[in-house]
C-alpha positions as CSV (number, residue, x, y, z in Angstrom):
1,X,-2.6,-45.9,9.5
2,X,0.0,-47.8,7.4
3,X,-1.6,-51.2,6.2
4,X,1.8,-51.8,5.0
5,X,0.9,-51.9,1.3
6,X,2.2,-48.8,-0.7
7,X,-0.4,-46.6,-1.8
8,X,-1.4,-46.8,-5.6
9,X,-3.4,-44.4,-7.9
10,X,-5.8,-46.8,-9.0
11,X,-8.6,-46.1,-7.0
12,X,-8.6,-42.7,-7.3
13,X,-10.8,-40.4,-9.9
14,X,-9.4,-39.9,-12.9
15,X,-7.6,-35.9,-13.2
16,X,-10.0,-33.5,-13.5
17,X,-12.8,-35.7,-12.3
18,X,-15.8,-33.8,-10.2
19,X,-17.0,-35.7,-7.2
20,X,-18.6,-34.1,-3.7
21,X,-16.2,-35.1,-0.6
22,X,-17.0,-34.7,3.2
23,X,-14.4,-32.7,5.2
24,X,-12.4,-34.5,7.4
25,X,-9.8,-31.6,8.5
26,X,-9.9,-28.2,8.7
27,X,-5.9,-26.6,8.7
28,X,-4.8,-23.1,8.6
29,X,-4.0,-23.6,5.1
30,X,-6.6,-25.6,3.8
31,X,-9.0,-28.5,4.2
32,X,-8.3,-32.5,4.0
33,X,-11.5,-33.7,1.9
34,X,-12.3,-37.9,2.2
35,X,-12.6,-39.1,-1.6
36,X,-15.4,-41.8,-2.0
37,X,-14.1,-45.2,-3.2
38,X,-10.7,-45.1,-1.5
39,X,-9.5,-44.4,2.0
40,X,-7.2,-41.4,0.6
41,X,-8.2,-37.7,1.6
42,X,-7.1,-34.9,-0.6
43,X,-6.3,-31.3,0.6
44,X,-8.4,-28.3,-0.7
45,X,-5.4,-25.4,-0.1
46,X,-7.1,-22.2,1.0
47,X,-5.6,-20.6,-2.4
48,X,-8.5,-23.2,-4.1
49,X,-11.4,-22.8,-1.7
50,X,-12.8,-19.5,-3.3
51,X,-11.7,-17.3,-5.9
52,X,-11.9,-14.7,-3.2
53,X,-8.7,-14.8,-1.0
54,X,-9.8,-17.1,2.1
55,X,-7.4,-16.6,5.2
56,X,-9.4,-18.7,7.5
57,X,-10.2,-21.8,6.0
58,X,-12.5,-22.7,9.4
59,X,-14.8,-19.6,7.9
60,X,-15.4,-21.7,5.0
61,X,-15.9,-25.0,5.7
62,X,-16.7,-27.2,8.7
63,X,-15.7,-30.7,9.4
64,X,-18.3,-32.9,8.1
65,X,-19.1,-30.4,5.5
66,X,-19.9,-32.3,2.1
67,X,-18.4,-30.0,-0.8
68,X,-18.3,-30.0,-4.6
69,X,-14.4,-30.9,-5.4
70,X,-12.7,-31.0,-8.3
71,X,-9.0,-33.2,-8.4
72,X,-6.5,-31.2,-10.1
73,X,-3.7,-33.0,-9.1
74,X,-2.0,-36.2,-8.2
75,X,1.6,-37.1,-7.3
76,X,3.6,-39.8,-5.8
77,X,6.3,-38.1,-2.9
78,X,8.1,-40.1,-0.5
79,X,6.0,-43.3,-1.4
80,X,3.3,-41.9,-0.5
81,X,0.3,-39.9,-3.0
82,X,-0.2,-36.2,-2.8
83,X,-4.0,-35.2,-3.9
84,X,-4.5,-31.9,-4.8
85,X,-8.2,-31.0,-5.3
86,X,-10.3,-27.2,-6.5
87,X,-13.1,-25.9,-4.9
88,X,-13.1,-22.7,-6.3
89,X,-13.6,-23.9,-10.5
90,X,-16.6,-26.1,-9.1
91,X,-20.1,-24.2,-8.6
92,X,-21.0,-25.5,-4.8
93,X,-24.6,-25.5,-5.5
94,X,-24.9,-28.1,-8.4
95,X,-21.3,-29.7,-8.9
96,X,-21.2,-28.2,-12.0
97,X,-17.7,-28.0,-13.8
98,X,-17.1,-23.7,-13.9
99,X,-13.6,-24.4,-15.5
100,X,-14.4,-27.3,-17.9
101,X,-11.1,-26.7,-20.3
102,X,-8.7,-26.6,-16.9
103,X,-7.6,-23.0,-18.3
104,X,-7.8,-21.3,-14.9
105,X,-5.7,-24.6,-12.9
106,X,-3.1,-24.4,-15.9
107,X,-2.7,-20.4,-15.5
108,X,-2.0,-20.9,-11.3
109,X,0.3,-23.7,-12.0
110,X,1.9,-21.8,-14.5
111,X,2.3,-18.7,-12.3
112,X,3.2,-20.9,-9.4
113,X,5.9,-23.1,-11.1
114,X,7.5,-19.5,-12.8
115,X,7.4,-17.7,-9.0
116,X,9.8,-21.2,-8.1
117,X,12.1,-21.1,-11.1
118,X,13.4,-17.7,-9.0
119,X,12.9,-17.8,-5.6
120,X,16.0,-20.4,-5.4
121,X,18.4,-17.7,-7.4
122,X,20.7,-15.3,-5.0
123,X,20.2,-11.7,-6.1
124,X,23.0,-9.5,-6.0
125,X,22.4,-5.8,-5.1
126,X,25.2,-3.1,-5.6
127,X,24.9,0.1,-4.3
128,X,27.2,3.1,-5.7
129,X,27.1,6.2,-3.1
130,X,28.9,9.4,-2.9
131,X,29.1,9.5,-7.0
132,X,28.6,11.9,-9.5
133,X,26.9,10.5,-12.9
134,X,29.5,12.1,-15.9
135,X,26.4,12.3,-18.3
136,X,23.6,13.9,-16.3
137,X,25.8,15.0,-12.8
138,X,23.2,13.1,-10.8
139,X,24.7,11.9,-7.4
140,X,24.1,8.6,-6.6
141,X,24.0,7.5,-10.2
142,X,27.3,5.0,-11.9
143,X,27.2,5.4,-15.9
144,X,27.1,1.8,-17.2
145,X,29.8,0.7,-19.6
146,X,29.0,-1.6,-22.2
């Protein structure tokens, strides 16, 4: 649904900004939520649908579903914008903000980027068998030399 026009930022809520969305798609890892104002859709992942872990985001929501969203992220990839939005830090009865200083989003994306900084570095294991510690005569063991 190309209209040939790249897709811009500007008519979407400012970060941070509490709106209630209608569910569009439900995936196995998340939901697609239709932003008023704009044609985009942004995905609620199931890791921000509850602060319970959801494994089956259908058991959640339903297409058509209106929800309390809030958008915690936006980025530009392969010309085309990435909308990340919270259900979980939004109270689904009255829209009301349940995170209002972003601590909670800053922590995950915090422990999210760290987890990345090492799941790209090779780990080398060594194994020392059939040896005899010289300290503590423990097989198994190598003394370290420093």
């Amino acid at each position: 649904m190309n209209s040939g026009r790249p897709e811009t930022m500007e008519n979407l809520p400012a970060l941070y900004t509490i709106f209630q969305g209608e569910v569009a798609m439900v995936t196995d890892y998340g939901a697609f939520i239709k932003i008023p104002g704009c044609r985009k859709q942004g995905l609620v992942h199931r890791t921000h649908m509850s602060s319970c872990r959801v494994d089956k985001p259908s058991e959640i929501v339903d297409v058509g579903d209106k929800v309390w969203v809030k958008l915690i992220g936006r980025e530009m990839k392969n010309d085309r914008i990435k909308v990340s939005l919270s259900m979980k830090v939004v109270n689904q009865g009255t829209g009301k903000d349940l995170d209002p200083n972003n601590v909670i989003i800053e922590q995950e994306e915090r422990r999210r980027r760290s987890f990345q900084d090492y799941t790209g570095q090779k780990i080398t294991l060594e194994a020392v068998l059939n040896t005899t510690c010289k300290k503590c005569g423990c097989k198994g063991k190598e003394e370290k030399k420093t």
